[in-house]
LUMRO-190834 format. One record per atom (N, C-alpha, C, CB): x, y, z; atom name. Coordinates in pm, whole numbers. Each point is the difference from the previous one (the first is absolute). Glycine has a CB too. Example, Ala and Ser with C-alpha at 12.3 -4.5 7.8 and 13.67 -1.06 7.14 Angstrom:
residues 2
@x=1319 y=-569 z=780 atom=N $
@x=-89 y=119 z=0 atom=CA $
@x=90 y=120 z=0 atom=C $
@x=-189 y=-117 z=125 atom=CB $
@x=154 y=222 z=-197 atom=N $
@x=82 y=119 z=6 atom=CA $
@x=-77 y=109 z=73 atom=C $
@x=118 y=-63 z=-215 atom=CB $
//
This chain:
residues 54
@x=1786 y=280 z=140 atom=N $
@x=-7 y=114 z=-87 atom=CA $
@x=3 y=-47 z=-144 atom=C $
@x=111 y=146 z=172 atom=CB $
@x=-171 y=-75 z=-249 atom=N $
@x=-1 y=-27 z=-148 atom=CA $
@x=17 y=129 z=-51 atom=C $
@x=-145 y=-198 z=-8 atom=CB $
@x=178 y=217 z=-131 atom=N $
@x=34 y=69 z=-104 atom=CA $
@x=-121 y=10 z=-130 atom=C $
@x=251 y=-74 z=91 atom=CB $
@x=-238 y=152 z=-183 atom=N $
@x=-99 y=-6 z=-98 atom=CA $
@x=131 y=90 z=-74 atom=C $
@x=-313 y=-25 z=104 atom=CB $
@x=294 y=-35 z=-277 atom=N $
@x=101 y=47 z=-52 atom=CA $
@x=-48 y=0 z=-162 atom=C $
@x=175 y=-83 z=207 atom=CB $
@x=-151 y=215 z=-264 atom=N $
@x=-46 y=24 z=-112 atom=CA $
@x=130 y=19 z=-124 atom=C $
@x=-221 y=102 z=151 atom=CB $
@x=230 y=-144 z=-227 atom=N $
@x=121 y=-26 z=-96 atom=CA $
@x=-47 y=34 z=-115 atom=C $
@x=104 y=-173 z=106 atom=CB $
@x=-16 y=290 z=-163 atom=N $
@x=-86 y=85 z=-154 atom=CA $
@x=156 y=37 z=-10 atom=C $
@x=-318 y=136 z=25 atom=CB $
@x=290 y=-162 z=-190 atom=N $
@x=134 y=38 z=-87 atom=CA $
@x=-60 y=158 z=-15 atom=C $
@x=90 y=-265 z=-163 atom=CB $
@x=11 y=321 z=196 atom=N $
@x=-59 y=200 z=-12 atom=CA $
@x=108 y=52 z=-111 atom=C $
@x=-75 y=79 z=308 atom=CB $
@x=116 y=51 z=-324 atom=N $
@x=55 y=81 z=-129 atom=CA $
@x=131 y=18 z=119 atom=C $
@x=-241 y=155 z=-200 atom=CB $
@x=313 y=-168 z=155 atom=N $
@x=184 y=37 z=117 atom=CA $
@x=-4 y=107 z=41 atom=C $
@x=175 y=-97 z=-113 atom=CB $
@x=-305 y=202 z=46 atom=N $
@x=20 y=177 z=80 atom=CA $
@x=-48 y=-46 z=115 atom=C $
@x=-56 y=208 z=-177 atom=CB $
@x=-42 y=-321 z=199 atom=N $
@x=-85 y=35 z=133 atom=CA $
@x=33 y=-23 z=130 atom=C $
@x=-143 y=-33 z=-130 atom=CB $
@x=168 y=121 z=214 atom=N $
@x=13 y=-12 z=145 atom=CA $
@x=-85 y=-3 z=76 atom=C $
@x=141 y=76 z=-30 atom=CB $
@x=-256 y=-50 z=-1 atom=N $
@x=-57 y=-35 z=128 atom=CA $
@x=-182 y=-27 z=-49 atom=C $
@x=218 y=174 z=176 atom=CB $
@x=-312 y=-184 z=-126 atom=N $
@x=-100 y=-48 z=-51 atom=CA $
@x=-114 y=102 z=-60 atom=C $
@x=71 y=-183 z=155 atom=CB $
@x=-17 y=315 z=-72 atom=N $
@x=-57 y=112 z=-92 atom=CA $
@x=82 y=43 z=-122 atom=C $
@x=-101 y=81 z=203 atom=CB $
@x=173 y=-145 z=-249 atom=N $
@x=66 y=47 z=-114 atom=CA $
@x=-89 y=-143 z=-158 atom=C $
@x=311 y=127 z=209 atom=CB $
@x=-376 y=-234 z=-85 atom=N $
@x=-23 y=-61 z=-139 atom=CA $
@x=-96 y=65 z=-55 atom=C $
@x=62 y=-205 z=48 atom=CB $
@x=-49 y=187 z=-209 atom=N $
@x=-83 y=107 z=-70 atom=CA $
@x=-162 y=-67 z=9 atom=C $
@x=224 y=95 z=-186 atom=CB $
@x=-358 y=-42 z=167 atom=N $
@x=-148 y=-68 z=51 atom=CA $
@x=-25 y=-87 z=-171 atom=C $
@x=-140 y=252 z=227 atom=CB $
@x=236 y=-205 z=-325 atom=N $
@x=-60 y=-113 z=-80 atom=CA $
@x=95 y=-150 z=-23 atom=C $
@x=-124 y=220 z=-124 atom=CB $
@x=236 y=-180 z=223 atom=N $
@x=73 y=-112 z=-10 atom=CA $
@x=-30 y=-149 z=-22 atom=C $
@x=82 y=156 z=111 atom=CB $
@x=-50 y=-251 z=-147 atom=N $
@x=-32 y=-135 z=-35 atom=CA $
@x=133 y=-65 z=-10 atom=C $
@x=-219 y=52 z=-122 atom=CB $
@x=255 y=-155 z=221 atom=N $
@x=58 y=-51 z=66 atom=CA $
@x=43 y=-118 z=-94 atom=C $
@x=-106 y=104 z=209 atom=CB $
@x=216 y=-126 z=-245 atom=N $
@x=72 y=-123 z=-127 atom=CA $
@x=-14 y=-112 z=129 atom=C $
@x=238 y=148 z=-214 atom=CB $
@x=-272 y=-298 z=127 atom=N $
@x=-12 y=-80 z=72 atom=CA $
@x=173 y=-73 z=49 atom=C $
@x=-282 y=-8 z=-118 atom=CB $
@x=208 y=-52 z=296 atom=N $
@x=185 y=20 z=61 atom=CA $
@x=33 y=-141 z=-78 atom=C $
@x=14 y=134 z=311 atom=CB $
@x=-57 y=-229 z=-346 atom=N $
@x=31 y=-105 z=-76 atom=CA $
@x=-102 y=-152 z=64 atom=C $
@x=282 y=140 z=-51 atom=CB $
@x=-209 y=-250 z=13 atom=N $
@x=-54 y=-132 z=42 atom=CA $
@x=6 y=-4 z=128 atom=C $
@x=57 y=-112 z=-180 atom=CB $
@x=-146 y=74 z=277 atom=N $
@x=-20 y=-36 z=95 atom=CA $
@x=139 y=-15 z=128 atom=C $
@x=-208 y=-90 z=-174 atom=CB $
@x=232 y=-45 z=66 atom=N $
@x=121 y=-66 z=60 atom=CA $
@x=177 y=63 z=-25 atom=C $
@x=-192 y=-213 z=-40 atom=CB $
@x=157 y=326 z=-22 atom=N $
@x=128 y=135 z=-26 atom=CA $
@x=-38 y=58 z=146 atom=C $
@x=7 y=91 z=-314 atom=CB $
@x=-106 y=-2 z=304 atom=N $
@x=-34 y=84 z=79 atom=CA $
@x=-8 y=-107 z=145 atom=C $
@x=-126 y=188 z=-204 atom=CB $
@x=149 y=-257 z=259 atom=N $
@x=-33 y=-59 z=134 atom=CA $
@x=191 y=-6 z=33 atom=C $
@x=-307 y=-178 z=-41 atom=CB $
@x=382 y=128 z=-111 atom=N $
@x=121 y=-40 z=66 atom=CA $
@x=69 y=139 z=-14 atom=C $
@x=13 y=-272 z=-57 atom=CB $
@x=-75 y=374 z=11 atom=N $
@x=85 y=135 z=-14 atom=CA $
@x=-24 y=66 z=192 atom=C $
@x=-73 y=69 z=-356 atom=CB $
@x=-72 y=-96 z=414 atom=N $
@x=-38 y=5 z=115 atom=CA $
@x=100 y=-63 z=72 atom=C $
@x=-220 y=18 z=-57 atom=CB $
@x=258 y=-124 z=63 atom=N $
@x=61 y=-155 z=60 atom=CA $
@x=126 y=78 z=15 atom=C $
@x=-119 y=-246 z=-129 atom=CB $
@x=122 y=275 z=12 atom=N $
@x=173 y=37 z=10 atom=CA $
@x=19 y=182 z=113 atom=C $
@x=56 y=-147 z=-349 atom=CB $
@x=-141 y=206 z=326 atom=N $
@x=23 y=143 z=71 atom=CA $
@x=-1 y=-52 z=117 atom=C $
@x=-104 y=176 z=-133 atom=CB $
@x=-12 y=-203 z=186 atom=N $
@x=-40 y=-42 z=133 atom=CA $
@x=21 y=-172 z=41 atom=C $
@x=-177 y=214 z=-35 atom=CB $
@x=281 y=-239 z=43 atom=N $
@x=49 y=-172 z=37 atom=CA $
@x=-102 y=-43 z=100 atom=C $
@x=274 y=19 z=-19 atom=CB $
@x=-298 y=-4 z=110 atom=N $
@x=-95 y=-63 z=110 atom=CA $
@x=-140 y=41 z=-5 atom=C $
@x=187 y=-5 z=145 atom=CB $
@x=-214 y=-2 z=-302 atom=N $
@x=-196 y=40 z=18 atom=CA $
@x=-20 y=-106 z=-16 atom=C $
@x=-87 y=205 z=-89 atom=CB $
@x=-28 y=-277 z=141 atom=N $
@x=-116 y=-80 z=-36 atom=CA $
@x=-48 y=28 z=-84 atom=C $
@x=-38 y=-42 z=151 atom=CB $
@x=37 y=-33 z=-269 atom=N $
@x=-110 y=2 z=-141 atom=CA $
@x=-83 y=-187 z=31 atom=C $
@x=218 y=203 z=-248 atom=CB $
@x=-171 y=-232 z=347 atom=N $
@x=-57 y=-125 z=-6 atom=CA $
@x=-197 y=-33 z=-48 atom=C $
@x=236 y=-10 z=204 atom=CB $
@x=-282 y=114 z=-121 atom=N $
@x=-126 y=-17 z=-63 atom=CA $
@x=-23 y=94 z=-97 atom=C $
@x=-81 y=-92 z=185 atom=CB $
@x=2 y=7 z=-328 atom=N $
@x=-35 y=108 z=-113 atom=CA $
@x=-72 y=64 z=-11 atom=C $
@x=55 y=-83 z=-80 atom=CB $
@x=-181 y=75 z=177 atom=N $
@x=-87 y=144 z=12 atom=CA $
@x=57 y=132 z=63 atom=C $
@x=-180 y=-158 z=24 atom=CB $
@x=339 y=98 z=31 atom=N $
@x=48 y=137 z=25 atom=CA $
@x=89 y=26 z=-68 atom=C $
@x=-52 y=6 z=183 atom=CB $
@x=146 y=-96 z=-266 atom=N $
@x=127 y=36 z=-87 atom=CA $
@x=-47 y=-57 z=-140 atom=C $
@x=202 y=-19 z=199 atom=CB $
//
């Protein structure tokens, strides 16, 4: 089994995905290597080993 996983900094009102607004524009989540160990750290046992997937 695999996963597909989408990661967007949103506004703190939003709950759910009809609430994001249609002109929204998404702040970038940071460097690469932030965003993989911020992953690393939620989820301890993911594979990021290959980089076409992490």
């Amino acid at each position: 089994m695999s996963w597909d996983v989408l990661l967007l900094r949103l506004p703190d009102d939003v709950t759910s995905v009809q609430e994001i607004p249609a002109d929204h524009t998404p702040d970038l989540l940071g460097p690469r290597h932030d965003v993989l160990a911020a992953v690393t750290q939620a989820v301890p046992g993911v594979d990021l080993s290959d980089p076409r997937v992490g």
